[in-house]
N, C-alpha and C positions, 0 to 999 in steps of 0.2 A: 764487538768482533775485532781483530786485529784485521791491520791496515792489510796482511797478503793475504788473507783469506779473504778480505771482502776483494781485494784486487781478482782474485783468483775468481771469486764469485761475479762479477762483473764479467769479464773474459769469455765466463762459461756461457753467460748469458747473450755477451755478443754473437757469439757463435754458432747459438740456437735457431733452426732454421723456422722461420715465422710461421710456419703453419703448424708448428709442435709448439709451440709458443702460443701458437692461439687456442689450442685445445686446452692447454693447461690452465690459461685465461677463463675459457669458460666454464672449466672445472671449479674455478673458484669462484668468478665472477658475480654467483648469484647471492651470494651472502654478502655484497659490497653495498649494497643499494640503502638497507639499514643498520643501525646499531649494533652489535655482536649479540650484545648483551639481552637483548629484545628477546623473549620466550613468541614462539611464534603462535600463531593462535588462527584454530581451523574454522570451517565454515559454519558449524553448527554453533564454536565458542562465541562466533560472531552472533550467527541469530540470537543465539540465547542471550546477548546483550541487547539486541534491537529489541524484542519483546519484553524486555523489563523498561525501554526508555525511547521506544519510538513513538513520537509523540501524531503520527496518523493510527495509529494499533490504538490510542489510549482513546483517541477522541472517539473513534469507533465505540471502545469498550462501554465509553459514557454515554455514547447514544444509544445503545445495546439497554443500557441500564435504566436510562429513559425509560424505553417504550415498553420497558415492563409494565409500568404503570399501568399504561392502554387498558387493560384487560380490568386493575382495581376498580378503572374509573367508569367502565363501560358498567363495571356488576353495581356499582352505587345507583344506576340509574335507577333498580329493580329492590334497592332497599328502603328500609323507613327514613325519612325525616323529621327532623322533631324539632320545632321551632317557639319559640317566647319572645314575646311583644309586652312589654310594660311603658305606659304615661302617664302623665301627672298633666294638668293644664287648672287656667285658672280661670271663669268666668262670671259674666255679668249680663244679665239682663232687666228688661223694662218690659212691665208688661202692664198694659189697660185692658180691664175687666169691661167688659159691651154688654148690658142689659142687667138686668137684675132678678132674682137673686145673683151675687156673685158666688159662685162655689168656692173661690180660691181668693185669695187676699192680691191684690195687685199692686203696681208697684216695683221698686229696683231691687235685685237680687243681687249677691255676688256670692259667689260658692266655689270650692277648688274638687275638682276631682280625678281618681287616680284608677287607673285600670292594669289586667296582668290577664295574658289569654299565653297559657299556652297547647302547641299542636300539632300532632303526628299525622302523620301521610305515609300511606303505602300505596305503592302502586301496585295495581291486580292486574292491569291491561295497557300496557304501550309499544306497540308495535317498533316502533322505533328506538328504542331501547334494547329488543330483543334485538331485531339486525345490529343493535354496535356490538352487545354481546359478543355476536359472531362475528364479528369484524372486526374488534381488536383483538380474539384468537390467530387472527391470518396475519395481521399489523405486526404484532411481536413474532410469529417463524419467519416475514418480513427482515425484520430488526438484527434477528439472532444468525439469518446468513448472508447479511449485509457483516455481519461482526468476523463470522467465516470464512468471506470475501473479501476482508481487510487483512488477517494470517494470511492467506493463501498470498496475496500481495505483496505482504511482507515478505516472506519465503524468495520469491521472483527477484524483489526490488534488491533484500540482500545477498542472493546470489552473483547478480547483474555487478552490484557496486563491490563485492568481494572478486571477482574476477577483474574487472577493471584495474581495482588496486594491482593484482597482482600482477596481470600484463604490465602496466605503467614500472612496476618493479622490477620483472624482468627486463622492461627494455633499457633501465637504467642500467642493469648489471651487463648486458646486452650490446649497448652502447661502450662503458667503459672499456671492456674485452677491444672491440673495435678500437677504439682509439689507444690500446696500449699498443696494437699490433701495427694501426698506421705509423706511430712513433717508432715507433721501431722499423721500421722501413725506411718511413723516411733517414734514420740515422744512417742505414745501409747506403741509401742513394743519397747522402752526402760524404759518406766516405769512398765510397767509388765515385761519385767526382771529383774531389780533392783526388785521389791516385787516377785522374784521365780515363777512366774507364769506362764512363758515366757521360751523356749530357747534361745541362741545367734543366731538361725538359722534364726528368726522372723526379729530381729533387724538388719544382713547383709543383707537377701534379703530387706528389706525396705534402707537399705545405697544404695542397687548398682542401686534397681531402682532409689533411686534419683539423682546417680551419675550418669545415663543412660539420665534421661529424662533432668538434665543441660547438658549435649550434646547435646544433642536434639533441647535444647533452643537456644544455640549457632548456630545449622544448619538453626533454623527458624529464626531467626534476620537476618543471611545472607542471606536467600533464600528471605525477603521483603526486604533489599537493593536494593538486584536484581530486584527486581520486579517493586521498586520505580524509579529507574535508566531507566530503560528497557522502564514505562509510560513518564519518563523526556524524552527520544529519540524522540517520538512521537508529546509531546504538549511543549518543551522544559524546562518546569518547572519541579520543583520537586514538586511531590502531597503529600500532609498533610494527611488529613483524607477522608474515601470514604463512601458513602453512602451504607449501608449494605443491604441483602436481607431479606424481609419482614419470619415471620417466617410464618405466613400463607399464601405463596407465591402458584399463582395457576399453579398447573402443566396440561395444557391441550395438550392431545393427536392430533396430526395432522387430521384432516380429510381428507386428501384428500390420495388418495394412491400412492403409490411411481410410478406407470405409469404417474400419473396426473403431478407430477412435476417434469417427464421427460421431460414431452409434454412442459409444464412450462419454463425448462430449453432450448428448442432446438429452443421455439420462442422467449429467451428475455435473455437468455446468451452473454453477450456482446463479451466473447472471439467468441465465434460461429461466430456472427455477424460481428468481424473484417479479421478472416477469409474469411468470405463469400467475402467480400469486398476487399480482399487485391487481390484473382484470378480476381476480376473485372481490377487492377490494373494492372494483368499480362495481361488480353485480350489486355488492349491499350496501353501497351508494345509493343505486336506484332503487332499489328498496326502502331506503331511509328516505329519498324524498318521498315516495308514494305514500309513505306511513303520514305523511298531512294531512292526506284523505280519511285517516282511523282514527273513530273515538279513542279516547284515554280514558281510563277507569282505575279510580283510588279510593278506599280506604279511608275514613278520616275521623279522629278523635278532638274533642277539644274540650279544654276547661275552660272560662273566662271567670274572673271576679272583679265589680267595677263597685267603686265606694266614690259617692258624693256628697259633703256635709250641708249641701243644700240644694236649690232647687228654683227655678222657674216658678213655680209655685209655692216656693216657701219652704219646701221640705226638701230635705235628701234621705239617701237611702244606702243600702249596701245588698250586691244584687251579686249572687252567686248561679253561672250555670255550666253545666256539661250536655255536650253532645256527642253524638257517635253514627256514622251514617257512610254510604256511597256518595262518589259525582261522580258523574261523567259530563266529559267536554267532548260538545260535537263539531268539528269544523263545519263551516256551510261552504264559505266563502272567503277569502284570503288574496281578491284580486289577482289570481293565475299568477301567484308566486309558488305554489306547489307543481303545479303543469312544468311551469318555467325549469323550477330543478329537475325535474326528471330530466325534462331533455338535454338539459346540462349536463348530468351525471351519464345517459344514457350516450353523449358525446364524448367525454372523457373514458367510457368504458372503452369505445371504437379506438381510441387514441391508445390504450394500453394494448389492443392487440394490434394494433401497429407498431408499438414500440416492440414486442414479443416478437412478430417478423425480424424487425432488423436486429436482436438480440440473437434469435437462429441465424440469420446469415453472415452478421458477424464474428461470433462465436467460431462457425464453421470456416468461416476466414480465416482466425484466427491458431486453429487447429493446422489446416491446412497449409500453411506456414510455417508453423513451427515445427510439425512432421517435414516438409521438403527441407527446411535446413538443418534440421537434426541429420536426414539423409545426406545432404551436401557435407556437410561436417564431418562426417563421419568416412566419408571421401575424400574429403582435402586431407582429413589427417594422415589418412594410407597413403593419397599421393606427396603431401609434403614430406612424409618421415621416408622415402625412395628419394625426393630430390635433396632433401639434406644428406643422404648419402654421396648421392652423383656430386653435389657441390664440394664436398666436402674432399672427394677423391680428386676432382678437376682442381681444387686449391693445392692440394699435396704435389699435382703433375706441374700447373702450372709452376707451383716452389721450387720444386725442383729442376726445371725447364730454363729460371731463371737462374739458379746458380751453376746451368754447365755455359749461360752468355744465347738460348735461345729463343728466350721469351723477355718480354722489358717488364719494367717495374710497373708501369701499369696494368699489365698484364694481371700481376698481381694483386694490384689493389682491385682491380676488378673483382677477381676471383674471389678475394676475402667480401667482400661488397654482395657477393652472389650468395655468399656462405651463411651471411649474417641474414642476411634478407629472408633468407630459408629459415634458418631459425627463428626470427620473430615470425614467421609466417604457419610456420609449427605450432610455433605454442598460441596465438591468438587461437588456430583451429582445434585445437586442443580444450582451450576454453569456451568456446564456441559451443562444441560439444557437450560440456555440461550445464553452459545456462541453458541449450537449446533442451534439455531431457526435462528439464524444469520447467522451462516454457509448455514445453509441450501437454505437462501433466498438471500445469496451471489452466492451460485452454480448455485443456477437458475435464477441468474441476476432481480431481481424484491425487494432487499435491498432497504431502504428508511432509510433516519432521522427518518420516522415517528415508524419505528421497533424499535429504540433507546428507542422511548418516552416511549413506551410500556413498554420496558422494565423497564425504571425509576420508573412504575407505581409498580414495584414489589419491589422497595427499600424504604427504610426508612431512611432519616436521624436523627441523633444523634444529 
């Protein structure tokens, strides 16, 4: 650019009365924080990377995959087994014939013999068995919304650290705005005091706000490190740039009343749910230990074949047999170690519905909560977006106040101090608003992708 155009450009900018200057600051301000070049990417581009690489979703997924099993290994109890035993051994005996005639030749033997049995089992009657059956049917819907309850998590957790980033964002671009405007101010209140028209009083408080607000700068740079770190955890990338909230974002109030998505909560809370299910878990517990007390009754095949080329008495032989029959095993007595479980199991049953208790009323805590500050949220935001007006009008007056000589330079920097403040106070509530819609619809287990999208609908990319 030639040297009188930029002088001229310079000039123009001196001239600029700092509250036009700050708008136009924050008109730009918000795309300073990252890269230009950065494609910005929305809430859902996020999830969708947390669920291919968050490493709590996967460990889930693997326990999920687990407890499949459960159920294989419960139905083996109730099939065949089929088993084969073979040995070889070598022996020697001595034997003396007593009286006479002797039937047998007496004397030292040594002979090597080899055996092979094998044999099936079916169970026809185990009481115990049946109860796992049915017990790791409950084990794995257990497993599978514990798996449901780690998505829903996710959802929350990436919502929470996607808002974060992007406060920490705006308050960097937030901040800079601020500090172009102190600087420029303060230029003002050093050149009215060089021309006497000014105290030193004007030009230090303009120095230490600006010395205040590069600290400042410095805490917001680290506090989006943190932030950007905190979303890497999550989708294991590190995130560029994020899709901002729309400035005509709709804030709509709940309809429905905080009884309603109680009601909400107590039929489609999955912790509730795994509770309810886990006391199912203890009932066929106690039942499993009582099955101590139950015959068992099997099924049972066998072949044996046992070949000896000698004999105790001289000879050997080669001895084929099959069989095929019932057993039953009847407990008598086991030393009150089947007693003992019951009461154990019938103790931990007590224990799951006391866990279920504080499952409902934490839940409902938890609901209750997240409905009042969805509502509060949803009120700051009305009230903040009236006082970024008011402030914003009260900066214009005071700018102006200051250049007919009836308001001081402090004045002003208060007033921009007031302006900013409102703005990050804006948009924190702003976001507020929509992790609370999430929270909300996480507490009472009925979260979907599809809340995600909704939400995307309120941002804007860059």
């Amino acid at each position: 650019m030639p040297r009188k155009r930029r002088h001229f450009h310079s000039r123009l900018l001196a001239r600029m009365p700092v509250a036009m200057l700050l708008r136009c600051l924050l008109l730009t301000g918000f795309t300073l924080a990252l890269p230009v070049w950065a494609s910005s990417q929305s809430l859902v581009d996020i999830y969708q990377e947390a669920k291919a690489n968050d490493p709590v979703l996967a460990s889930a997924g693997s326990a999920n995959q687990a407890a499949q099993e459960i159920i294989e290994q419960a139905k083996a109890g109730y099939r065949p087994s089929v088993n084969f035993l073979a040995g070889a051994n070598a022996n020697r005996t001595d034997l003396k014939i007593v009286g006479s005639p002797a039937p047998f030749p007496g004397g030292r033997n040594t002979f090597e013999g080899y055996q092979a049995q094998l044999q099936a089992r079916q169970p026809i009657f185990r009481k115990e068995n049946l109860e796992r059956i049915d017990q790791s049917k409950v084990q794995v819907s257990i497993a599978d919304k514990q798996y449901h309850l780690a998505q829903q998590g996710l959802m929350l957790r990436t919502t929470q650290a996607y808002f974060d980033m992007l406060l920490a964002q705006d308050r960097i671009a937030l901040i800079d705005a601020q500090k172009k405007a102190i600087q420029r101010q303060l230029q003002q209140a050093n050149a009215t005091f060089a021309a006497g028209t000014a105290s030193v009083t004007d030009v230090n408080e303009a120095q230490a706000r600006y010395d205040l607000v590069t600290a400042q700068e410095l805490s917001a740079l680290n506090d989006m490190e943190i932030a950007r770190r905190s979303l890497q955890a999550i989708t294991g990338k590190l995130p560029e740039q994020l899709a901002s909230v729309r400035e005509d974002i709709q804030v709509t109030p709940s309809l429905k009343p905080m009884q309603e998505w109680q009601d909400v909560t107590n039929a489609s809370n999955l912790n509730i749910q795994i509770q309810q299910e886990t006391i199912q878990v203890s009932e066929k517990d106690i039942e499993i230990a009582r099955a101590g007390h139950y015959p068992a009754v099997d099924a049972v095949a066998s072949y044996q074949d046992s070949y000896s080329n000698g004999g105790q008495y001289g000879f050997g032989g080669d001895l084929k047999s099959a069989s095929i029959g019932v057993e039953v095993s009847m407990p008598l007595y086991q030393g009150g170690a089947v007693t003992s479980r019951v009461r154990q199991a019938a103790f931990n049953r007590q224990k799951a519905l006391d866990d279920l208790q504080n499952a409902l009323r934490q839940t409902t805590l938890e609901t209750q909560r997240a409905y009042l500050n969805l509502n509060t949220s949803i009120a700051q935001v009305k009230a903040l977006e009236q006082a970024l007006k008011s402030s914003q009008s009260q900066m214009d007056s005071t700018q102006l106040g200051y250049e007919v000589g009836i308001r001081t330079s402090v004045d002003v920097l208060n007033a921009q101090q007031q302006y900013f403040s409102a703005n990050r106070d804006l948009l924190q509530a702003r976001y507020n608003y929509l992790v609370n819609i999430i929270r909300l619809k996480t507490a009472s287990g009925i979260v979907s992708e599809a809340d995600l999208q909704d939400i995307d609908q309120q941002l804007t990319r860059k």
